[in-house]
Every structure is written in C-alpha cells, then in structure tokens.
C-alpha positions as CSV (number, residue, x, y, z in Angstrom):
1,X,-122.0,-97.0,-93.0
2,X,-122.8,-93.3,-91.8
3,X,-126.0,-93.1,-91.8
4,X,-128.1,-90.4,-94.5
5,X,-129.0,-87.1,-93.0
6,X,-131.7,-85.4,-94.4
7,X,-129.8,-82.3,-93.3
8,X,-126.6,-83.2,-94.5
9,X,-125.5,-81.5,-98.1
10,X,-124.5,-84.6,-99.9
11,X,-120.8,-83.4,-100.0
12,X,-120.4,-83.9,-96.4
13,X,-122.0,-87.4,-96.5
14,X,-119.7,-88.3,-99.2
15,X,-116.3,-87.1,-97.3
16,X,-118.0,-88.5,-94.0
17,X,-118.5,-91.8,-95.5
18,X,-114.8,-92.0,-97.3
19,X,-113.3,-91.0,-94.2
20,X,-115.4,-93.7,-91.9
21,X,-114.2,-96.4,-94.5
22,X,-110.8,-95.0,-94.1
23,X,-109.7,-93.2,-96.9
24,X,-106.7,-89.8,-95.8
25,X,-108.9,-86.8,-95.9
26,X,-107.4,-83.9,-98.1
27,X,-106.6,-80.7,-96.7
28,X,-109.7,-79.1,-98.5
29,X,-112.3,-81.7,-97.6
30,X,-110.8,-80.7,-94.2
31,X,-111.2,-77.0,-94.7
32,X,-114.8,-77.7,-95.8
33,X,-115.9,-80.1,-92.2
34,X,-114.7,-76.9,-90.4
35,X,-117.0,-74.7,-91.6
36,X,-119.8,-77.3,-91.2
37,X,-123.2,-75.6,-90.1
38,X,-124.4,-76.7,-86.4
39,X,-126.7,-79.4,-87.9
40,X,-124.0,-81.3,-89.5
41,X,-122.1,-81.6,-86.8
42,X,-123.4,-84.7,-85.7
43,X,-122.5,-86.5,-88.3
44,X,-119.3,-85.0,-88.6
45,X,-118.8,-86.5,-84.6
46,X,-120.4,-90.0,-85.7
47,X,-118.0,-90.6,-88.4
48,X,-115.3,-89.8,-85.8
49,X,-116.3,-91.7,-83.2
50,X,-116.4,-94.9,-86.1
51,X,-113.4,-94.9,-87.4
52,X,-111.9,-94.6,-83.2
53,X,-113.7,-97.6,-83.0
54,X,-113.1,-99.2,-85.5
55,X,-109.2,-98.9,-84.8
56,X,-109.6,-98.5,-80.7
57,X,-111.6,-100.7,-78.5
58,X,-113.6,-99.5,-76.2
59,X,-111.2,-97.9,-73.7
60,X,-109.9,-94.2,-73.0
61,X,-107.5,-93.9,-71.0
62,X,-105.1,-91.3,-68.9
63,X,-102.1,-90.5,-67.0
64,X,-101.7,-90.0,-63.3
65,X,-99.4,-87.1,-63.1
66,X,-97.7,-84.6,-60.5
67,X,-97.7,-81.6,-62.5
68,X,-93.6,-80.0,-61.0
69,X,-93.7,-76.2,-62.6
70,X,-89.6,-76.3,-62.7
71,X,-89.6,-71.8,-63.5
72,X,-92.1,-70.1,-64.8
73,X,-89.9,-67.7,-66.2
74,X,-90.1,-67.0,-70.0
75,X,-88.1,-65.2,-72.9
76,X,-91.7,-65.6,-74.4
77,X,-94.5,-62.7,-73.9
78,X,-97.9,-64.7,-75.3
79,X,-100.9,-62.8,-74.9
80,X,-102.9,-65.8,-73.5
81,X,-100.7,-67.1,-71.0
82,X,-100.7,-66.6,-67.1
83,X,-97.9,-69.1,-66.2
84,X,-95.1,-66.9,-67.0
85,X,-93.8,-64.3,-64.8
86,X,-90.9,-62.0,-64.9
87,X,-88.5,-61.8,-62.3
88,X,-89.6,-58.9,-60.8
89,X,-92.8,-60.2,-61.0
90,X,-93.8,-61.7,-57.0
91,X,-95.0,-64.7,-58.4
92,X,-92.0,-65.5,-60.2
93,X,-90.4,-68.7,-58.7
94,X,-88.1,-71.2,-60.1
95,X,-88.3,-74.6,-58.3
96,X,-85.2,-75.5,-55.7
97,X,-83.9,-79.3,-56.1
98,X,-85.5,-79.8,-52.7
99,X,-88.8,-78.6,-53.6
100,X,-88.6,-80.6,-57.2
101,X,-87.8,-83.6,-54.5
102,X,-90.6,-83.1,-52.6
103,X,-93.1,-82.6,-54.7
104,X,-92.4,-85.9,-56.6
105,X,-92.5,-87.4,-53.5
106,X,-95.9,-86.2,-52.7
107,X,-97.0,-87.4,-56.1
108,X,-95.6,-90.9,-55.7
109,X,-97.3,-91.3,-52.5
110,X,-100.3,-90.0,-54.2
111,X,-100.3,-93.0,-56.5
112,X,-98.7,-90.8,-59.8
113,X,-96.9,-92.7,-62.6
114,X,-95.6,-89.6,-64.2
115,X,-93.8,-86.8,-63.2
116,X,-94.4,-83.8,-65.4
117,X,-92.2,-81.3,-66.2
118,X,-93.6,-78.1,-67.5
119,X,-91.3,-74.7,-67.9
120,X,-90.8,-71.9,-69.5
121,X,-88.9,-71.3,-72.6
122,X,-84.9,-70.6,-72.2
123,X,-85.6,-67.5,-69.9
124,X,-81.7,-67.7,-69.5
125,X,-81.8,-66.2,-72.7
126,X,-83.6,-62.6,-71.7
127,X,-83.0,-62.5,-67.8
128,X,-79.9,-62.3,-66.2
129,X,-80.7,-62.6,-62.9
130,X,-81.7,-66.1,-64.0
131,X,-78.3,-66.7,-65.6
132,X,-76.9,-65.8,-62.7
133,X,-79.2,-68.3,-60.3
134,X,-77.9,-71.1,-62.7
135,X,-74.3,-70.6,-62.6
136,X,-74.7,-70.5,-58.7
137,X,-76.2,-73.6,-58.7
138,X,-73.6,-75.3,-61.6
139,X,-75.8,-74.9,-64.6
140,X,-75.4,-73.1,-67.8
141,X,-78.6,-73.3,-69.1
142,X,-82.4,-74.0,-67.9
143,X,-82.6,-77.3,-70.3
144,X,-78.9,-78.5,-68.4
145,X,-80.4,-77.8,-64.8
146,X,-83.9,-79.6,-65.7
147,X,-81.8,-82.8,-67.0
148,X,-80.5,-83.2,-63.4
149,X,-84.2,-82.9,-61.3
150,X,-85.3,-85.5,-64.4
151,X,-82.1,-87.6,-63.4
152,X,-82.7,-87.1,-59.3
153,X,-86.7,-88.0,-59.5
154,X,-86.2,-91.1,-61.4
155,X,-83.2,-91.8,-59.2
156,X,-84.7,-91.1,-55.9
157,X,-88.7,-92.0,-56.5
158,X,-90.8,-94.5,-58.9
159,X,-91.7,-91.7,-61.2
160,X,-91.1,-91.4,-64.5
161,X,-90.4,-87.8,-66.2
162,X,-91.8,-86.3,-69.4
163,X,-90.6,-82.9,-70.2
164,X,-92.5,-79.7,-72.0
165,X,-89.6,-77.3,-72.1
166,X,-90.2,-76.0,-75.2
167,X,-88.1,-75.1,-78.4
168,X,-84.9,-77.9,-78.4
169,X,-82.2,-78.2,-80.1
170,X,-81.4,-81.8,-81.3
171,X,-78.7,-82.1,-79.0
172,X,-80.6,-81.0,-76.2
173,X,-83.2,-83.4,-77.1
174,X,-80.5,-86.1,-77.1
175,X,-79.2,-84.9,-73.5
176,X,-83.2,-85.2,-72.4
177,X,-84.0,-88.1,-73.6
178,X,-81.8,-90.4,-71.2
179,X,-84.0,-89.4,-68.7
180,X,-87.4,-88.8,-69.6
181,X,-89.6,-91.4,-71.0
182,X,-91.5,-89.1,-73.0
183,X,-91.2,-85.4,-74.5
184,X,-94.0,-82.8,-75.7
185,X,-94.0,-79.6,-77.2
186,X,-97.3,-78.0,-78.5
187,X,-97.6,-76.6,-82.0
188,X,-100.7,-74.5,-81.5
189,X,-101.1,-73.1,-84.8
190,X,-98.0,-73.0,-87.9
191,X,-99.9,-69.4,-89.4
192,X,-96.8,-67.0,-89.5
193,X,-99.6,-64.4,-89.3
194,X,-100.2,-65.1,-85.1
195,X,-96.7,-63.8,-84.6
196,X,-97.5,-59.9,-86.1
197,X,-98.0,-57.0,-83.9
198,X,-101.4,-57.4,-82.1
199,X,-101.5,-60.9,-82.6
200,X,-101.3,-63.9,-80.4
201,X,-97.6,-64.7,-81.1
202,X,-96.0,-61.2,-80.9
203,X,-93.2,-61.1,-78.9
204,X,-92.5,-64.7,-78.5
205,X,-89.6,-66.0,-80.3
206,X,-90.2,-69.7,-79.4
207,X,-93.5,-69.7,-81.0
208,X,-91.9,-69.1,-84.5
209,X,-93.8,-72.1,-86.3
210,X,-90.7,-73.4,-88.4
211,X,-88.6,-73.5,-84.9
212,X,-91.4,-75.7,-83.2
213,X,-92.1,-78.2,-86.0
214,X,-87.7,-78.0,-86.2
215,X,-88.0,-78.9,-82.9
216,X,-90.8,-82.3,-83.1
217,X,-88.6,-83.2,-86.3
218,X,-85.2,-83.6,-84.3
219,X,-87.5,-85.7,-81.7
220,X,-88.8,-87.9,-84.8
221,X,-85.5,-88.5,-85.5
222,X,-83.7,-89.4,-82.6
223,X,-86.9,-91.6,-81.4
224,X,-88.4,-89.7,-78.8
225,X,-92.4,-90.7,-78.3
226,X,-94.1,-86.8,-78.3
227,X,-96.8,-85.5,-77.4
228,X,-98.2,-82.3,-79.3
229,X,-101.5,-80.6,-80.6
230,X,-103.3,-77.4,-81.5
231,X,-104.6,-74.3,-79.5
232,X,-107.9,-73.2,-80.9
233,X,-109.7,-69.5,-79.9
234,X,-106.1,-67.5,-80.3
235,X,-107.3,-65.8,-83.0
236,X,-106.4,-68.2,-86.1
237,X,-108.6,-69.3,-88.5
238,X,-110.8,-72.6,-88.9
239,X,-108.1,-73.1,-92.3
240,X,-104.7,-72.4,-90.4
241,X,-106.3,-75.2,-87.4
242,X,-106.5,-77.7,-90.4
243,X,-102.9,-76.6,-92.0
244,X,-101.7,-77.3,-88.2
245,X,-103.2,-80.6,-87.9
246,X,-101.8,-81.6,-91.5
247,X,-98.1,-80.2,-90.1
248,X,-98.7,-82.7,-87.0
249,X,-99.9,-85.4,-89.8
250,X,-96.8,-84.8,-92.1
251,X,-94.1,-85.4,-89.0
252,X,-96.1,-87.9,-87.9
253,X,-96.0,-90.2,-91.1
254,X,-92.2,-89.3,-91.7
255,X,-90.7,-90.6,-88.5
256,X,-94.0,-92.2,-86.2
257,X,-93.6,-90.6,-83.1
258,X,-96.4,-88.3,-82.4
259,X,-97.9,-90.6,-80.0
260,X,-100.9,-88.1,-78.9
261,X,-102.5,-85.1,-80.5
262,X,-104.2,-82.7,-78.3
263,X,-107.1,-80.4,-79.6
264,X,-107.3,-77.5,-76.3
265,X,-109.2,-74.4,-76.1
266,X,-108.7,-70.7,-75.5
267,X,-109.7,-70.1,-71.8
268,X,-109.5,-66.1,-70.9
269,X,-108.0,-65.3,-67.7
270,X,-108.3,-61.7,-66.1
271,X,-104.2,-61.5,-65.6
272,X,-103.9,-61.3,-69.7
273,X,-103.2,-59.2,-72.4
274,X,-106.6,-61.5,-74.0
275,X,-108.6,-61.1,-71.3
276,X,-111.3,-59.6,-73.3
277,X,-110.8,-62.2,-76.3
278,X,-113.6,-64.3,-77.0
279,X,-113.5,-68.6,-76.0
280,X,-113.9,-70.7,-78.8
281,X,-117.3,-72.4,-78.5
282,X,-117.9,-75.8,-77.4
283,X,-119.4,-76.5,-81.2
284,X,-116.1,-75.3,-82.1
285,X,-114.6,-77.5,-80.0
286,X,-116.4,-80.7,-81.2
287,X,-115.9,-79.4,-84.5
288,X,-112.3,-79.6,-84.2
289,X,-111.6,-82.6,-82.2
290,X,-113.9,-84.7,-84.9
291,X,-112.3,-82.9,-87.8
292,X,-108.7,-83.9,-85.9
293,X,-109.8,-87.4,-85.7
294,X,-110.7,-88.0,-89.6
295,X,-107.2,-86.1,-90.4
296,X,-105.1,-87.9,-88.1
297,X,-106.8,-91.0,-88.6
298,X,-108.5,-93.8,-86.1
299,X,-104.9,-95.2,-85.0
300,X,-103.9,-91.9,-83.2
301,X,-104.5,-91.3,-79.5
302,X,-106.3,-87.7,-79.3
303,X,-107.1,-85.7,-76.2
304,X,-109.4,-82.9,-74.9
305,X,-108.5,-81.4,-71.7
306,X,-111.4,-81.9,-69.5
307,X,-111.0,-79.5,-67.1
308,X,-111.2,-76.7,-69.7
309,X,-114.7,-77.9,-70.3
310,X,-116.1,-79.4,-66.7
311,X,-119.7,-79.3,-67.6
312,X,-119.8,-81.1,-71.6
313,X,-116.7,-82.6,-71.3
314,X,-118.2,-86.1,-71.8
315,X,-118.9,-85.2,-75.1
316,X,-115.7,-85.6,-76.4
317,X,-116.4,-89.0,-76.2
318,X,-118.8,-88.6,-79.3
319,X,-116.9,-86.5,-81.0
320,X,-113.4,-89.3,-81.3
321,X,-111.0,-88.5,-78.4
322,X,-109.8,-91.9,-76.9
323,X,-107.5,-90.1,-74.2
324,X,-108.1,-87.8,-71.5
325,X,-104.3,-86.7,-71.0
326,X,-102.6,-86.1,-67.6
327,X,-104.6,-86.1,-64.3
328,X,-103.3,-85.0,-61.1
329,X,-104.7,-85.8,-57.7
330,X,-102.8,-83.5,-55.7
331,X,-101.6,-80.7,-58.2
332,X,-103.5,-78.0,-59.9
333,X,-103.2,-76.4,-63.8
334,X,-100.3,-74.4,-63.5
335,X,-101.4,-73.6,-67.1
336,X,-105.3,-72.9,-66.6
337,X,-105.3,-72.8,-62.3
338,X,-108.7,-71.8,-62.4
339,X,-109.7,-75.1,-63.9
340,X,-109.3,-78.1,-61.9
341,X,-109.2,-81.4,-62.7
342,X,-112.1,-84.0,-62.1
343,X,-111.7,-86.2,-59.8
344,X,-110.8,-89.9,-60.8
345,X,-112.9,-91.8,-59.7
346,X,-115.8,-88.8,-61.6
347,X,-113.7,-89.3,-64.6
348,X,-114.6,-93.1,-64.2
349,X,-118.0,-92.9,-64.2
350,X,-118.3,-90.5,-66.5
351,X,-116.1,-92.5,-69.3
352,X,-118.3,-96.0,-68.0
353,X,-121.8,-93.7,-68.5
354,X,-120.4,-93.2,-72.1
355,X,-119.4,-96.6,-72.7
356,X,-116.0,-96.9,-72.4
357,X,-113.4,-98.2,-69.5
358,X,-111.1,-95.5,-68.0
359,X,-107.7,-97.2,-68.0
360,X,-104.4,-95.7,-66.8
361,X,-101.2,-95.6,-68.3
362,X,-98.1,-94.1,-68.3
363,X,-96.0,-91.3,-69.8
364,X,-95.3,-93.3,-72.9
365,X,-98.7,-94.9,-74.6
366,X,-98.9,-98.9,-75.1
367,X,-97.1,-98.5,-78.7
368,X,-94.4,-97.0,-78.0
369,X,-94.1,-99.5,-75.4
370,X,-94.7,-102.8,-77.1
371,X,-94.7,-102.5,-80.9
372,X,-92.4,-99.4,-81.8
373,X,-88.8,-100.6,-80.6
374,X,-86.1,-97.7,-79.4
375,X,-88.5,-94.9,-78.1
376,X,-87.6,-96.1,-74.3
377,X,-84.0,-95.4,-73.4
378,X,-82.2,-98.2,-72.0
379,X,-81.7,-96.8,-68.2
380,X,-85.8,-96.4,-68.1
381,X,-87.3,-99.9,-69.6
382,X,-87.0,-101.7,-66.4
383,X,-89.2,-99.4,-64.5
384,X,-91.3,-98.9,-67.8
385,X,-92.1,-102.6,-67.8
386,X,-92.4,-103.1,-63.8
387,X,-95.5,-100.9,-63.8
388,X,-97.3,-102.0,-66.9
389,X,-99.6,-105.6,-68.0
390,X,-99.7,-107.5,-71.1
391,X,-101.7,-104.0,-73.0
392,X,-99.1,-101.5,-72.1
393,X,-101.6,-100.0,-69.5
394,X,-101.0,-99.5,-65.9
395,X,-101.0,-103.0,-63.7
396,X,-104.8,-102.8,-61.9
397,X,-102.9,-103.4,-59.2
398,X,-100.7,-100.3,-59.3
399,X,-104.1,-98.3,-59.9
400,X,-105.4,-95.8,-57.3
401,X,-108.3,-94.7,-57.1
C-alpha cells in the first residue's frame, strides 16, 4: 500500500494507490500526476518504483554499445539538434565502409555487444551531392547502403546492429531487419502543433507524428523488438507528453513490440536554433519518468539517459526506470557530445548504492529473447544465444568491466 501523505490531495492518493495495485491509468488521471505540485512528487516516484518492483526484480540493466554515426546528413532542420550538418557544412561526414569497419572493431575489442547505428533521416532526399556519393559507391538510397555496413559488421566482428535511421517504410523495415537484431525510432511528442512555424518541428518532414507512429506500426507488424520514447523541454506541453506516452501505450498493446520506452530531456547546445530555450527541470524529469512508469505499466523496460543528468541521475532509480540504455566505453554522444557517459564500473556502484544489480544485455532485452518467439531473425539467433545465460542477460563471463 502507498503510504498517506498528509500533503497529498486525496485524488492523487487514490490514482497512486489504483495504479500501485495495478489498475491502466486513464489519460486524464495522467494529465492530472503531471501537473502534480513539488510535494507530491514523492509519492508520485514511490508508486512507480512499486509497481517496477513488483513486476521487476531488483536489477537495471544496460547495453555496451559503439555508438557508428553512419552520415549525419539530414533532410530534417530541428531546432534542437546539433548532429546534423549540411554538406557544405565542415563537419559534415558520412562514414566510409572502412571506417564503419574499424570502428566496430574498436568496439568489439572494447568488450561492446551492440553496434549502434544512428543517422540522419533520407538526406538523399534534399542533397544531391549525397545522391551522387551513393550511386558511386552502388547504392540508391541511405537505408540500402546502411543494410550493407549492418551485413559487413555482423559478418566480419561479434557485434550485433541496431539501427535508428528514422522514418521507414515497411519494406525498408523488412530489408533491415535481416540484419539488425533490434530497431528504434523516437516519437518525441505526436502534438501536430511542434511542427508550425517557430516551433520545434518546423522544417522537418520526418517528424510529422502520423509518419513516425506509421513507421513503429509497420515494425509491430513485421516483429521487429523497438525501441522508442518521448523528448521532454521542446516546447510541448505536460498534456501532449501524456497523449505521447498513451500513442507508445496504444502500439504497444496492438502488436507487443515496444521493448523500451525512453523519457530524455531537452539539453541546449550553443550550435542551435534553441540555444536560448529553457531545459526542462530535473522535477520535470522525475515527474515524467514516474508518470511513464504508471502509464506504461511495471512490465515495460524504461530508460533515462544518464549522461544528460551526471549529477542526480541516481534518482531515476526512485522514480521507476529499470534500464539505463546504451553505454559506450570508447565512443561519445554524437547526439549530446558535451555529455559523456559514466563510466561502468561508476554506473555499478551507483545502481548497487541504490539497491539494485547493474546487469548487461544486449541489443534485444531478455523477452524478446526467451518468451516472445519471431522478433530474432534466423541468420542472428546463434550469436544472440552464444552471448547470453539462462535470464537473457549478458554471460558474466562476456562482461567487461
């Protein structure tokens, strides 16, 4: 039982104390948690971090990753990002095969399980000059070319690919999935509103929210375990996070496949059209992640970067994340570079100092692995099941760290 606040209105103790005994939250007791004062919010992160438990032991767990940036050239212009570059940009690079290679190399000496994909959105589509680097090198598209370095570093290392290459097409998706154990696209936020003129979203034809959830649908359907979650501090509200969430929820109960949910924050970067917007607030922060939790329910593995929040991070813990998503050892965030990651070994003692065991695993979580059958293509089970012990988690053995 959630214990009585003498602080809490007694219509948060009664939603807290449905949801601990697990009861689906509606969209507007959701609506109401996020606009829970700062002395609620306790108890709002203490029915969370019950109803983890009581569907979770008492392990969190993450991925050992090499982090390959394949181009970080975009049709998309989105006002918080400082990955993607225009050609004429400097900066602008698109990965050879031999430097795809040898990254993954690096990575698999490094003790990675996963190699990480991460791209921008069909810039084939608005650059020519990147049409042109494709055909050169036998490719029509980005999504054609990234299919080949997924084939050649499962063929030529022990890594296994996951791929973020945004908006899909179910055929593409099909093409993909021979060779990646795992796919992920984020929503961020399904409000229509973020796209307008001066808003988040402007500019960026990927982001179009009926494209994206189009996209994790076709995935649903063809059996590929995703990965996907909200970005909070873009200028949404605390309702549209909720509708997002409930999106996520929806797919999730039609086809089972959403195997991790992040919750990640706004972080302002000087390169940016946003570089004046404000961060969301760590209360924000906790707000959300515990609110996620109680929508998505105990039996979904939910992450919080913790590199976007290196000094309070460990209070995620309290607030019902049971994953702390991909960690590399030797790459940084091409997505937030001025945030690195802890180290392992910190992020061990701060999980045990909470409570919890760290445990790696792969790419694809445990259940996709053991009690969900089709989500590993054929051609990838035998490595899948080489690496992992009688939980789905990474052979202590095969740890490093």
């Amino acid at each position: 039982m959630l214990m009585p606040s003498a602080g809490l209105r007694s219509q948060t103790e009664r939603l807290l104390v449905k949801a601990v005994a697990g009861e689906e939250l509606s969209r507007e007791a959701a609506y109401h948690l996020t606009r829970l004062n700062a002395g609620e919010v306790p108890a709002l992160m203490l029915a969370a971090s019950r109803l983890r438990d009581r569907h979770r032991r008492r392990v969190v767990t993450y991925s050992r990753k090499i982090f390959i940036p394949l181009t970080n050239l975009c049709r998309d212009a989105c006002s918080y990002c400082t990955f993607a570059r225009q050609p004429r940009d400097p900066a602008a690079h698109t990965m050879t095969p031999e430097e795809v290679l040898a990254l993954a190399r690096a990575g698999q000496e490094a003790g990675c399980k996963e190699a990480l994909f991460s791209l921008g959105g069909k810039p084939e589509i608005r650059y020519p000059s990147h049409r042109r680097w494709l055909r050169e090198k036998g490719y029509r598209t980005t999504l054609e070319y990234l299919r080949d370095m997924c084939e050649r570093v499962f063929r030529e290392t022990d890594l296994l690919p996951h791929v973020n290459p945004g908006v899909m097409t179910a055929e593409e998706i099909a093409s993909l999935r021979e060779v990646s154990v795992s796919m992920g696209l984020m929503v961020e936020n399904v409000s229509e509103r973020l796209m307008r003129p001066g808003e988040a979203h402007h500019r960026c034809p990927d982001k179009l929210p009926k494209q994206r959830l189009a996209t994790i649908e076709a995935a649903g359907r063809l059996r590929v375990a995703f990965t996907t979650g909200i970005l909070i501090g873009i200028g949404e509200t605390p309702e549209e996070r909720v509708d997002s969430l409930f999106a996520i929820k929806e797919l999730h109960q039609r086809y089972g496949h959403i195997q991790e949910v992040i919750i990640q924050n706004f972080r302002a970067k000087p390169d940016i059209p946003m570089r004046d917007h404000s961060e969301p607030t760590f209360l924000e922060m906790l707000r959300t992640i515990a609110t996620a939790r109680l929508i998505l329910g105990g039996g979904m593995n939910l992450q919080a970067p913790p590199n976007l929040a290196p000094a309070s991070y460990r209070l995620y813990l309290s607030a019902g994340i049971n994953d702390w998503g991909g960690i590399s050892p030797i790459t940084h965030d091409f997505i937030n570079p001025e945030a690195p990651w802890p180290q392992i070994q910190t992020l061990r003692e701060v999980t045990g100092g909470s409570g919890f065991a760290l445990r790696e695993r792969l790419a694809i979580y445990p259940e996709y692995i053991l009690q969900r059958d089709g989500f590993i293509p054929q051609a990838l089970r035998e490595r899948v099941q080489s690496l992992i012990d009688d939980a789905g988690l990474v052979r202590r053995e095969n740890e490093q760290w």
